[in-house]
N, CA, C and O atoms as a GROMACS GRO file, in nm:
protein
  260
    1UNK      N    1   0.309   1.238  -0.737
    1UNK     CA    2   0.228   1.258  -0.619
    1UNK      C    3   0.302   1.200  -0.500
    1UNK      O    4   0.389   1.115  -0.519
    2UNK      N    5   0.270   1.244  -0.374
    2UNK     CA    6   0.380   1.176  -0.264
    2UNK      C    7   0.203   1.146  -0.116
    2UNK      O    8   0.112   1.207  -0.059
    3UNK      N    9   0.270   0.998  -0.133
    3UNK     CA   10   0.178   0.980  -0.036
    3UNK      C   11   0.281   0.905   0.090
    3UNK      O   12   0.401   0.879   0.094
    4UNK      N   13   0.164   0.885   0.189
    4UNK     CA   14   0.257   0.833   0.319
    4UNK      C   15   0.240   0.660   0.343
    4UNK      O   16   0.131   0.613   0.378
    5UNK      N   17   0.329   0.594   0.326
    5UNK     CA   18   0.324   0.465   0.330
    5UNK      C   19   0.417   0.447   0.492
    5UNK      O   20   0.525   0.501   0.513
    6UNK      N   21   0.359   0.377   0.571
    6UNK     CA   22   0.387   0.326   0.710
    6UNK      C   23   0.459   0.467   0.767
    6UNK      O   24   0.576   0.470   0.803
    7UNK      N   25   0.373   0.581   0.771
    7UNK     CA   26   0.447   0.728   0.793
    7UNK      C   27   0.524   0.798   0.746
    7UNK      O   28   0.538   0.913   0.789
    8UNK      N   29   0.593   0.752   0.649
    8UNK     CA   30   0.701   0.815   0.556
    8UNK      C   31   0.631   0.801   0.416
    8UNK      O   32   0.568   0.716   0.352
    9UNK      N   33   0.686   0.961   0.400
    9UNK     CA   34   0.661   1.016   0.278
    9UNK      C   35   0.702   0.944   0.124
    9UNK      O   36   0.818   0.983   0.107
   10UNK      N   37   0.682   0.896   0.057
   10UNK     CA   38   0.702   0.823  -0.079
   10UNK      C   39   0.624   0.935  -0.170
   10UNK      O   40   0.512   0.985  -0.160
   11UNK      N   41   0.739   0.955  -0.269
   11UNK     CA   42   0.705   1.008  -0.409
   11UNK      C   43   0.686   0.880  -0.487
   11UNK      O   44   0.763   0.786  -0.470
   12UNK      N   45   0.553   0.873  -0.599
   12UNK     CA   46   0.497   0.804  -0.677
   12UNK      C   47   0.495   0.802  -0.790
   12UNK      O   48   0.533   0.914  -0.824
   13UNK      N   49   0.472   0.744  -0.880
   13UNK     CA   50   0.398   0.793  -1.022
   13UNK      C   51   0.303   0.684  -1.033
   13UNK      O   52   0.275   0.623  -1.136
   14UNK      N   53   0.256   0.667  -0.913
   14UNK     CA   54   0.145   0.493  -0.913
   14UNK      C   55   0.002   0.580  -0.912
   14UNK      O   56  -0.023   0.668  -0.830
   15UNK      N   57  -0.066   0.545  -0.996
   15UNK     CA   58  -0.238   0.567  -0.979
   15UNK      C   59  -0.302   0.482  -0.905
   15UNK      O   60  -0.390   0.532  -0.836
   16UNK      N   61  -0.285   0.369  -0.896
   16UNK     CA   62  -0.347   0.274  -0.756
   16UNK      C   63  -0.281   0.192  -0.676
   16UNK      O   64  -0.164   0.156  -0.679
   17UNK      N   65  -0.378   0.164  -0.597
   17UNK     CA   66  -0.261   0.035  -0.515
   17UNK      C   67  -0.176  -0.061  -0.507
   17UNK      O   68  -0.081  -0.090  -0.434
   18UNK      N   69  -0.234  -0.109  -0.606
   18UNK     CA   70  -0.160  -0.218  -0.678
   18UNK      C   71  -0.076  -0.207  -0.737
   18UNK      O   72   0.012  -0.293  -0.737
   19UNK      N   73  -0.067  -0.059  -0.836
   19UNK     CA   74   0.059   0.009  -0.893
   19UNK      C   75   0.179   0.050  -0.778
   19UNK      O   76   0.302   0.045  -0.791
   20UNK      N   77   0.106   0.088  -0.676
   20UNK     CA   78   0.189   0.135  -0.537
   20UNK      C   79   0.247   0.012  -0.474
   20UNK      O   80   0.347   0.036  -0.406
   21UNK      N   81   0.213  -0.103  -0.480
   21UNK     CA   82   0.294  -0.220  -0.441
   21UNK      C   83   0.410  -0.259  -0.565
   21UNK      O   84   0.532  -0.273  -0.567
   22UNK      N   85   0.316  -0.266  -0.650
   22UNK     CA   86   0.409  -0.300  -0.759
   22UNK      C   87   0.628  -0.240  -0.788
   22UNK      O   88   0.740  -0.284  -0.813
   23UNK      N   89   0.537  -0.096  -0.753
   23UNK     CA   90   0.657  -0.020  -0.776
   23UNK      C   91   0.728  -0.029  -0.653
   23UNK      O   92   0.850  -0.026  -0.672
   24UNK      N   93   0.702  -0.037  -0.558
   24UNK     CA   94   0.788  -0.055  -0.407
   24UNK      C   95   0.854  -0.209  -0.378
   24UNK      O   96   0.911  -0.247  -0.275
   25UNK      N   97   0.833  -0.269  -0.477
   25UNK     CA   98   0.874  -0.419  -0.508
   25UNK      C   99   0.855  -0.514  -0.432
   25UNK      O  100   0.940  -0.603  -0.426
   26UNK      N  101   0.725  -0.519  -0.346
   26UNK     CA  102   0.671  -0.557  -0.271
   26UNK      C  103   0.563  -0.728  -0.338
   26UNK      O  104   0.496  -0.750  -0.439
   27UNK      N  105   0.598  -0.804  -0.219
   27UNK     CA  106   0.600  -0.954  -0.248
   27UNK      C  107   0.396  -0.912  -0.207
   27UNK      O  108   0.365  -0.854  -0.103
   28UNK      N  109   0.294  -0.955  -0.308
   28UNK     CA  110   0.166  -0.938  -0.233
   28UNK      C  111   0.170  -1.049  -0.138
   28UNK      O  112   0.114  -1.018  -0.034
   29UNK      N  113   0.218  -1.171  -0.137
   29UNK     CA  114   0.199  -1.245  -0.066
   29UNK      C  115   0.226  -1.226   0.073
   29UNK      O  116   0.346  -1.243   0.094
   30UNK      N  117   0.140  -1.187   0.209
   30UNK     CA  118   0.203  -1.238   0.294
   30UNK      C  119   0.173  -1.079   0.344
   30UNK      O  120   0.226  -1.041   0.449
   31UNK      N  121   0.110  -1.011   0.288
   31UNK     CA  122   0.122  -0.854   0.305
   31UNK      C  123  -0.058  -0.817   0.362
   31UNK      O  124  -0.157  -0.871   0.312
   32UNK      N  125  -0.061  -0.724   0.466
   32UNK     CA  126  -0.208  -0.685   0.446
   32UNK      C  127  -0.189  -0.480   0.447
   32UNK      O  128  -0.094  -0.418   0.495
   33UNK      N  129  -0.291  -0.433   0.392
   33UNK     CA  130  -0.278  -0.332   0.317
   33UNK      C  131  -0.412  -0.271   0.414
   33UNK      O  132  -0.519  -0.332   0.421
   34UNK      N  133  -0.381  -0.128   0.494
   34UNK     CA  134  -0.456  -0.076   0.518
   34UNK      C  135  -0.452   0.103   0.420
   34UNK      O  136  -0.349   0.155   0.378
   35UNK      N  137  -0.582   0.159   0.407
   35UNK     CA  138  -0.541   0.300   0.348
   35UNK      C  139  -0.631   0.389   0.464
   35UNK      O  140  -0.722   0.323   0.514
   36UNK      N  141  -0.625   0.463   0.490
   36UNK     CA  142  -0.676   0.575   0.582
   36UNK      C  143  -0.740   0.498   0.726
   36UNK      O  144  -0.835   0.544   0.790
   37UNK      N  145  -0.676   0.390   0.756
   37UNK     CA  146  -0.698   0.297   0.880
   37UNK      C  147  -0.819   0.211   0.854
   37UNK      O  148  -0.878   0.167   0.953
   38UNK      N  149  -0.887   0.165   0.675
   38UNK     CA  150  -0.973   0.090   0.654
   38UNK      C  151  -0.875  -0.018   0.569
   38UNK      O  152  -0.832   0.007   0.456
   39UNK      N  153  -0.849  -0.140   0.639
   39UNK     CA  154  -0.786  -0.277   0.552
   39UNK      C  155  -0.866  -0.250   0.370
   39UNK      O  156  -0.967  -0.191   0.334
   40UNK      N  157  -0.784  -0.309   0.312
   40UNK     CA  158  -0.862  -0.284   0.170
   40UNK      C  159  -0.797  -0.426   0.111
   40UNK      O  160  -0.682  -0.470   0.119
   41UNK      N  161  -0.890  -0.466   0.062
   41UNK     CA  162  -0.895  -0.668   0.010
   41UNK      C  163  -0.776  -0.654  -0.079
   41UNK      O  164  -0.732  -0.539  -0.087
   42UNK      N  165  -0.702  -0.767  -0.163
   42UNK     CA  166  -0.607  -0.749  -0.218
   42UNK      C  167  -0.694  -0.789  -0.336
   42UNK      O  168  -0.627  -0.802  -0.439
   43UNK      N  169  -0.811  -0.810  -0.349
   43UNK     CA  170  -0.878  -0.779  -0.465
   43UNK      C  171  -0.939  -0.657  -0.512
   43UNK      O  172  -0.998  -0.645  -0.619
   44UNK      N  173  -0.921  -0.557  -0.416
   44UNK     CA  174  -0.954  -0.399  -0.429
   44UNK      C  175  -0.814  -0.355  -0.493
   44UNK      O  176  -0.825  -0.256  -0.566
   45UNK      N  177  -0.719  -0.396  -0.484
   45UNK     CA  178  -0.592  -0.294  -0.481
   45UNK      C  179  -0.614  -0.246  -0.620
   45UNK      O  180  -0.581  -0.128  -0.637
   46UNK      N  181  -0.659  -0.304  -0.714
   46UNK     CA  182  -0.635  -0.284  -0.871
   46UNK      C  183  -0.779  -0.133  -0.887
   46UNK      O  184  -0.778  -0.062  -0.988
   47UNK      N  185  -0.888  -0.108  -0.772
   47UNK     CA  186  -0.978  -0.030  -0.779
   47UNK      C  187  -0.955   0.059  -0.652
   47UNK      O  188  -1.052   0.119  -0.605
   48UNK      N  189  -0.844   0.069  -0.600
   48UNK     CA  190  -0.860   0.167  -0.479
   48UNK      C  191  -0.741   0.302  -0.547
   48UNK      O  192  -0.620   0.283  -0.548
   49UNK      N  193  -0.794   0.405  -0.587
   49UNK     CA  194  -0.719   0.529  -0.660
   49UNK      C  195  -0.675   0.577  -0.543
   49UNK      O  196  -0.752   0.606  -0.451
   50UNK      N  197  -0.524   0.592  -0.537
   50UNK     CA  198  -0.409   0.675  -0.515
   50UNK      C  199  -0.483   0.845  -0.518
   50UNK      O  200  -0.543   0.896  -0.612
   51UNK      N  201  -0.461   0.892  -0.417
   51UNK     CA  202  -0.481   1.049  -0.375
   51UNK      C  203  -0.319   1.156  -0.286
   51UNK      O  204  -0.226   1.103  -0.224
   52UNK      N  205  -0.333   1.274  -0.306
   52UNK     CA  206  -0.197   1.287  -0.252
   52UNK      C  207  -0.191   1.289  -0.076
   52UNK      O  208  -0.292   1.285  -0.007
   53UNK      N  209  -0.100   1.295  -0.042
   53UNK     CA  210  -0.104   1.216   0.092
   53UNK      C  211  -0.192   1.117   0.178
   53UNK      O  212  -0.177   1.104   0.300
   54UNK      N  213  -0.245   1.079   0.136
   54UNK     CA  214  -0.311   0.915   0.135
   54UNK      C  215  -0.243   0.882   0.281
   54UNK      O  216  -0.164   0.968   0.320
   55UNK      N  217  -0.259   0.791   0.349
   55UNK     CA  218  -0.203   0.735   0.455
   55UNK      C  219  -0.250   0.547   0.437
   55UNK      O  220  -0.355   0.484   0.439
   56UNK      N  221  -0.130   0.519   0.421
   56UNK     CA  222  -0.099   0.372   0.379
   56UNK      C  223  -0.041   0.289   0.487
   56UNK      O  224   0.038   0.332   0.572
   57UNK      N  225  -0.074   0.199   0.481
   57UNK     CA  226  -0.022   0.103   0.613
   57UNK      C  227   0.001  -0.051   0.569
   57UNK      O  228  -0.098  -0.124   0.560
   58UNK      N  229   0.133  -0.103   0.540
   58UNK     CA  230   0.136  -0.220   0.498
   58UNK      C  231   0.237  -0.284   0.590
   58UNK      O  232   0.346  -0.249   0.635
   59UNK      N  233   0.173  -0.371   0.598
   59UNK     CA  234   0.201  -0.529   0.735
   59UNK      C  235   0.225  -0.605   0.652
   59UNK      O  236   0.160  -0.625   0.549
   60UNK      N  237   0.390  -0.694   0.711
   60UNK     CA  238   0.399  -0.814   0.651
   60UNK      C  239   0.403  -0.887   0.717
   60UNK      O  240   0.408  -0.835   0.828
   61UNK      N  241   0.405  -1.032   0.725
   61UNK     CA  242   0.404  -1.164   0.793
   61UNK      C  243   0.480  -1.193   0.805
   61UNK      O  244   0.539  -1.229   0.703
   62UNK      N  245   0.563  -1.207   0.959
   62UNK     CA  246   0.661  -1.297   0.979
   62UNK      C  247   0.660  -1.424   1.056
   62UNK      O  248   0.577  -1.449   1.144
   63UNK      N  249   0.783  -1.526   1.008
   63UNK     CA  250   0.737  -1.627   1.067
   63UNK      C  251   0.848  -1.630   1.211
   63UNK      O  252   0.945  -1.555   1.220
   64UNK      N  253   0.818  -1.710   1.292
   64UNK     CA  254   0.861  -1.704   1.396
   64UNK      C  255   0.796  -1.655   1.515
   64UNK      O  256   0.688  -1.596   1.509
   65UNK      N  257   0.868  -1.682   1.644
   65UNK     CA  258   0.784  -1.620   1.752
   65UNK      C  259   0.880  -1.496   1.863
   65UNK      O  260   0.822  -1.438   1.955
   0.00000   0.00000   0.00000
């Protein structure tokens, strides 16, 4: 399935979110996760199902100013 993570297209074989971080080798820490412009808890990720073109939005934390 190919969904859109921060506008670009990603091919998958992830059924949820959490699978979708997992596989993009992504640190959860430090990360916030929006899907169709609604934030989704990082205790949802393991219950929010992957659809095809999905629109994903993941923010990471940096330090500094």
């Amino acid at each position: 399935m190919k969904v859109l993570v921060n506008n670009k297209e990603v091919k998958t074989g992830a059924t949820t979110l959490s699978q979708l971080i997992e596989e993009l080798a992504l640190s959860v820490q430090g990360i916030a996760v929006a899907v169709d412009n609604r934030i989704v808890l990082r205790t949802e990720w393991t219950k929010c199902a992957l659809r095809e073109y999905m629109s994903i939005i993941i923010i990471k934390a940096a330090c500094g100013g």
